[in-house]
Each structure stands twice: as C-alpha cells, then as structure tokens.
C-alpha positions in Angstrom: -11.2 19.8 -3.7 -13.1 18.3 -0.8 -11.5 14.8 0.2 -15.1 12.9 -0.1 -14.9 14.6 -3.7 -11.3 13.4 -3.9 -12.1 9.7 -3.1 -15.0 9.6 -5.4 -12.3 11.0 -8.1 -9.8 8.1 -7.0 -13.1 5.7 -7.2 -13.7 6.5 -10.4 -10.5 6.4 -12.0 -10.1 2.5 -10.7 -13.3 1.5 -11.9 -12.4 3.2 -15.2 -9.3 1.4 -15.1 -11.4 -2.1 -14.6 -10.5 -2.3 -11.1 -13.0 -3.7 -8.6 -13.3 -1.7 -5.6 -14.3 -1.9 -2.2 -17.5 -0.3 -0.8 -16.9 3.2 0.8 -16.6 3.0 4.6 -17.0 6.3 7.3 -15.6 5.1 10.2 -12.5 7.6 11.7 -9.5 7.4 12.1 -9.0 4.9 9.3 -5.9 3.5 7.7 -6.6 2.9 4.4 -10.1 4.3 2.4 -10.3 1.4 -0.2 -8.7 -1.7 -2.2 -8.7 -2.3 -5.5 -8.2 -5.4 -7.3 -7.5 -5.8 -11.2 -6.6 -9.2 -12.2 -2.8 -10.0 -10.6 -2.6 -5.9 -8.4 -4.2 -5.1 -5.2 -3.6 -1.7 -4.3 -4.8 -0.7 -0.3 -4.7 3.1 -1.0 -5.3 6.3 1.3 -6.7 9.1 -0.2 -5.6 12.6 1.6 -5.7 16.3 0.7 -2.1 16.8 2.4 0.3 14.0 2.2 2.1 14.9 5.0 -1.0 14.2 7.2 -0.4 10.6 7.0 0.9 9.5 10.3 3.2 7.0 10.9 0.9 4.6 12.6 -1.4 5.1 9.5 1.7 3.9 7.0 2.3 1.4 9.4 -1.0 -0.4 9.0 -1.1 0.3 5.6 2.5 -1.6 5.0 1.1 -4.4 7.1 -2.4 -4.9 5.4 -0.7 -4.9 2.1 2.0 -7.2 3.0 -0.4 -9.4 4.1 -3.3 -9.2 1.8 -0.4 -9.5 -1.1 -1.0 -5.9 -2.7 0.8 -2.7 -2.7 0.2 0.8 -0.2 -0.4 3.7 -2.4 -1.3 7.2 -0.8 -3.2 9.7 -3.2 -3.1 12.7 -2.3 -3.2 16.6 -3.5 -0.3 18.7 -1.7 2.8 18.1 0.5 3.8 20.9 2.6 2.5 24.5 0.3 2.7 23.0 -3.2 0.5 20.9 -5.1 2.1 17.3 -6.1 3.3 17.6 -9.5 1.6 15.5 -12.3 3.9 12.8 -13.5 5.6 12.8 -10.2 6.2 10.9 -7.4 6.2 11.5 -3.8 7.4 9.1 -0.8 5.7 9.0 2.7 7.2 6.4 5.3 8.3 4.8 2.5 5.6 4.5 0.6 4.2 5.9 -2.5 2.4 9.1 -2.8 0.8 11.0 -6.0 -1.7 13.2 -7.1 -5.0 11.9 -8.8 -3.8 12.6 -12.0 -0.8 11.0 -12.0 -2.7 7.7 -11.0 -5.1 8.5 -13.9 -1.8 8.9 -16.2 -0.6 5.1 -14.9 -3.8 3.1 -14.3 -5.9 4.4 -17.2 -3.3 6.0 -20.0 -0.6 3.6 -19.0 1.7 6.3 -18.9 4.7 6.0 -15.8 5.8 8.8 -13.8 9.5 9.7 -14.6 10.6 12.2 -11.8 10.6 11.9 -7.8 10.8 14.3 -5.2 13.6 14.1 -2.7 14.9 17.0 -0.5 16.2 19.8 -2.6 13.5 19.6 -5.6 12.5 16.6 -8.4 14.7 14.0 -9.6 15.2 11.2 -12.4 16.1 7.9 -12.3 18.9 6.8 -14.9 19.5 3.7 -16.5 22.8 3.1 -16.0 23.5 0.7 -18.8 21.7 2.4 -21.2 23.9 5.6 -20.5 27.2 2.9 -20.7 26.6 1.4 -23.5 25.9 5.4 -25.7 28.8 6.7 -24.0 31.0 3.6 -25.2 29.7 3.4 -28.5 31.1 7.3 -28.9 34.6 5.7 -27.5 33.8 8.6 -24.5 35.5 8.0 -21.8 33.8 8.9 -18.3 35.6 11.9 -18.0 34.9 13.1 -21.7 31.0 13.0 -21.0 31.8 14.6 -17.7 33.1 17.6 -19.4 30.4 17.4 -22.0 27.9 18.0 -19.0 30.2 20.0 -16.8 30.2 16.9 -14.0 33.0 15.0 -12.8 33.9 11.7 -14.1 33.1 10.1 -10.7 29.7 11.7 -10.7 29.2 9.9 -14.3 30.1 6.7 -13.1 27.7 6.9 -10.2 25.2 7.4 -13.1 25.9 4.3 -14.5 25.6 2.8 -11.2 22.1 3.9 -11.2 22.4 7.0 -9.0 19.5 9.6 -9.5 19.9 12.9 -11.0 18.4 16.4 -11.4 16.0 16.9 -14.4 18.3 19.7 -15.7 21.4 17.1 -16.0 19.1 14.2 -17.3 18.1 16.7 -20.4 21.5 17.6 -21.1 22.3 13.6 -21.6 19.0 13.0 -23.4 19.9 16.3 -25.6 23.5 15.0 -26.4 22.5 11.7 -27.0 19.4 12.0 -29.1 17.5 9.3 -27.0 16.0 8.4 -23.6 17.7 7.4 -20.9 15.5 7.8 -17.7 13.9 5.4 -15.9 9.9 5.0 -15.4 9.3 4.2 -12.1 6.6 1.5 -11.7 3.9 2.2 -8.7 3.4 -1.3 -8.5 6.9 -2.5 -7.6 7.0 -1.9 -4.0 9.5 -3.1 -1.7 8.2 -1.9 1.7 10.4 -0.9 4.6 11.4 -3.1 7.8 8.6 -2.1 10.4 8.0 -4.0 13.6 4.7 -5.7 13.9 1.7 -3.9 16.8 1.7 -4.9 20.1 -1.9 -4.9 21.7 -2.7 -4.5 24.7 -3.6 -5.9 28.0 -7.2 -6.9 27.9 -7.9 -6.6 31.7 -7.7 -8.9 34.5 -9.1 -12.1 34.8 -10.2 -12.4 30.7 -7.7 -13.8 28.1 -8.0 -12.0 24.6 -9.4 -13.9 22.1 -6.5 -12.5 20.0 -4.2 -14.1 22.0 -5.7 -17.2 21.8 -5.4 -17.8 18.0 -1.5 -17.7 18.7 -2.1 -21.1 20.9 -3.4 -22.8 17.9 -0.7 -22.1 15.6 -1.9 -18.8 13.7 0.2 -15.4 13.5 -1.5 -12.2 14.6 -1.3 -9.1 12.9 -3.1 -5.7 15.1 -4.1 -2.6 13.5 -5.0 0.4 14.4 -7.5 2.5 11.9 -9.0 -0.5 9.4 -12.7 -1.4 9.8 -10.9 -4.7 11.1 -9.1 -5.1 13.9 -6.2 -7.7 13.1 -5.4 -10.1 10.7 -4.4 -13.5 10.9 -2.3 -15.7 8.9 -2.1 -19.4 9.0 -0.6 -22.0 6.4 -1.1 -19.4 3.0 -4.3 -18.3 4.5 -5.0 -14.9 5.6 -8.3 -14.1 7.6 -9.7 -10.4 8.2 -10.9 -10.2 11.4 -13.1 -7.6 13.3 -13.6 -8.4 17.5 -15.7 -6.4 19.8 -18.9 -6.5 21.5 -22.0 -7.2 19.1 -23.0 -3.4 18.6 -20.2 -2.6 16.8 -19.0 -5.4 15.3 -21.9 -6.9 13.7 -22.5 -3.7 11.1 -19.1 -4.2 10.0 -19.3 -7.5 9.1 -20.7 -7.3 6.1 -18.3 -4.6 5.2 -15.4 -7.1 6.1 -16.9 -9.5 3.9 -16.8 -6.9 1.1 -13.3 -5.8 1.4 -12.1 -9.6 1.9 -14.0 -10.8 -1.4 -12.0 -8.1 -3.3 -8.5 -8.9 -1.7 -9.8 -13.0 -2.2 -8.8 -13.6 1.7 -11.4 -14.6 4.2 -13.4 -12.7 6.9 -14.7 -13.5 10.4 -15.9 -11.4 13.2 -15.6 -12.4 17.1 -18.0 -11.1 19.0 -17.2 -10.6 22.9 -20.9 -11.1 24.1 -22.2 -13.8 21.9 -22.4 -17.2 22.0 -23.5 -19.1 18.6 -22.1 -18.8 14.9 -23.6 -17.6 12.5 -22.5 -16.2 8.8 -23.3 -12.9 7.3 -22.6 -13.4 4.0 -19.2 -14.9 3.4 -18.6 -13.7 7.2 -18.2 -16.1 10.2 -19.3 -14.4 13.0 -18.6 -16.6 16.1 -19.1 -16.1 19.5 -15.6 -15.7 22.0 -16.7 -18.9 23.8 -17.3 -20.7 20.9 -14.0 -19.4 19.4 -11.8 -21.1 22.6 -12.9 -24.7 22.1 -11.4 -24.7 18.5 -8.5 -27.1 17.9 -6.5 -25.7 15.6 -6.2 -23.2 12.8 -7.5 -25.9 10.3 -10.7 -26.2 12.3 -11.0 -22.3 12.1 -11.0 -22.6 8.4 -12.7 -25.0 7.7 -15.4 -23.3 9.8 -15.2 -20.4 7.6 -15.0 -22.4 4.3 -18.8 -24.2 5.8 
C-alpha cells in the first residue's frame, strides 16, 4: 500500500471513529501527518510504511508536540524490519507506540485492545498479577506447585504476579489451566512518554536577536521543532500557542493551516513574519510582524492579542 493510500486509510478510520481531524498537509520532512481529537483524546500520529524509518528527531518532536498539546504520539505504520506488524499487536519506537492500520481500526472503531507486544526475541503478554494471585490461592497452589504445572520456576511465577511479561505460549498454558483470562489489554491511550531533552535552536546571525528568543524575556517557555508545519511552541500560564516564523512567503500559506491544526488540539495559533510590519489575523491566526512582536510587554499582552 502506497503511504498517501495509507494516511487516507488512517483518515478514515478516525473520522469513522467520530474523531475530528486535521487537514492533510505536504510539506517534507514532517513530524507528525495529523491530529485527531475525540471528546477528552488527542492523538498527534505519523503514518509510515516501515516503522523503523521514524527517526529519532521525528519521535522527539512528536513526544514534545503531544506533551504539550496534551495528547498522545501514536506511529501507524505497516512493517518493521521484513515482517508485517501483526494485527492485535503492538510495536514500540523511541518509546512510543507503533501499529498497523488494523489494529487502530480494532481499538478506535471495534473497541477491541491489543493484548500482545513485540520485544526482542518475538510477541509477548502482559499479565495481571493479582488476577493470577488470587486463582492460584484460591487452588491453595503454592508458587512452586503452579510452577511445575507450567514447567517454570517458582521465582519466574512470582515475577508474574509482579506483573512481569510473558510469552504467548506460557500465557495459554495459565489461561488453559485456569479456565479464564488473565492477560492484560494494553490501552494506546495511556502513554507515559520517555525523558527527552528539549531542542536547542540555533544562532540566528549576527547583529539580529531571534524573535524566539525574545518570547523567553517576557516570561513564556519555548519549545523548537524540527519537521511540524510550525516551527515552535510556546507555553505560558496553561496556554499553549502554535507558532510558525519565517519570512512572509513561506509563512503566510501555512497559516491558515496552523489555525486548522490549533482549532482541533483547542490551543492557539500565531505566525511571525521576519519582513512584515502590521498584524493582521487569518482566521483564528495572529500573524504579527517581528517588530511589532518586540514592543510586547508580557505574555498576557501576547494573548490577549491573539484572543482580539
């Protein structure tokens, strides 16, 4: 499958799923491909045809746009390494996860969980440790007796109970000998994202400040990416701004774009524009000029300015 044909699959299956979704966007390379909102989840989601293509810098911005926008990274994808992703299963890239269009289609629309993940040396289940405790005790086993029922040792069981992950062959042996369930779902939407350092930009040249710079001397935090059709995003108080900067050829056809994707995530937009001097909005856009930007007080004003 093609990956435009795969992101009009992943498209669709949102919108079937009552999600709204962001308009499509071409530019390259990019960090995420869309976001999708359904009442309380925002999911920022790249859409691949190998998972293993996704760069480190792309995780990167995608952990930080969802951390800040309040959602959660999701890579769909359709093979990692030789093999295709296995339906029902999930996948981890950078620490974030990865599955095949039909296993989204399985959560989002069926509302069926994936119950296996892949980790070095094949798939794997998650099992509930105090479900398995509580059969094994009710058959007065001891944690050596249901070791030798599945040919494991007793510490191995007790690790189990601790929530250590096993291989589908041993979870099937405990579901078998027990009559019932005892592995976990794992939820898609629970993500707890790893410690990653925030960008650095660069020097803008000699003899100009960048305007990104100067939103830290009024009190806001700056966030840089690398591959969104924004270039940063700033947070200030609860409020988090996407924000595009450049000269006004590029910028200005991505602001209504920004607008878009911010309406979706309910943040706000602005762009600043390197070689222009008025504001202006484009739809729910500011677009303000770099002069105009420096003689703003404080983050309040900014908002304010935004909210007009």
């Amino acid at each position: 499958m093609s990956q435009d044909r795969q992101l009009q699959l992943v498209i669709s299956v949102m919108i079937t799923a009552g999600f709204d979704v962001s308009e499509r966007f071409f530019i390259r390379p990019r960090s995420f491909d869309l976001i999708a909102r359904n009442d309380g989840t925002l999911l920022v989601i790249k859409v691949v045809s190998h998972i293993d293509s996704v760069s480190e810098e792309v995780a990167f911005d995608l952990e930080v746009i969802s951390r800040h926008l309040g959602g959660v990274p999701l890579i769909v994808g359709e093979r990692a390494r030789d093999a295709e992703l296995e339906r029902g299963a999930v996948y981890v890239r950078y620490g974030i996860y990865a599955i095949s269009p039909a296993t989204l289609y399985d959560y989002f629309v069926e509302m069926i969980p994936p119950l296996v993940y892949a980790s070095p040396g094949g798939l794997y289940v998650n099992i509930d440790g105090e479900v398995l405790r509580d059969l094994r005790e009710k058959r007065s086993m001891s944690l050596g007796d249901l070791g030798q029922v599945l040919g494991v040792s007793r510490r191995t069981i007790s690790k189990y109970e601790s929530g250590m992950g096993t291989t589908l062959d041993v979870a099937i042996r405990i579901e078998e000998f027990f009559n019932t369930g005892v592995v976990k779902s794992i939820n898609l939407i629970r993500h707890e994202p790893p410690k990653v350092m925030e960008a650095e930009h660069g020097d803008p040249g000699p003899g100009r400040q960048n305007p990104m710079e100067f939103f830290k001397d009024i009190g806001m935090q700056l966030h840089t990416l690398h591959g969104a059709p924004f270039q940063a995003l700033l947070t200030f108080e609860k409020h988090t701004i996407l924000t595009g900067y450049g000269p006004a050829d590029k910028v200005i056809k991505r602001a209504a774009l920004i607008g878009n994707i911010s309406q979706i995530a309910k943040k706000h937009a602005m762009c600043v524009i390197t070689d222009h001097y008025k504001q202006k909005k484009i739809g729910k856009t500011l677009v303000i000029g770099e002069d105009r930007l420096h003689r703003i007080a404080d983050g309040f004003e900014l908002l304010d300015m935004i909210g007009e």
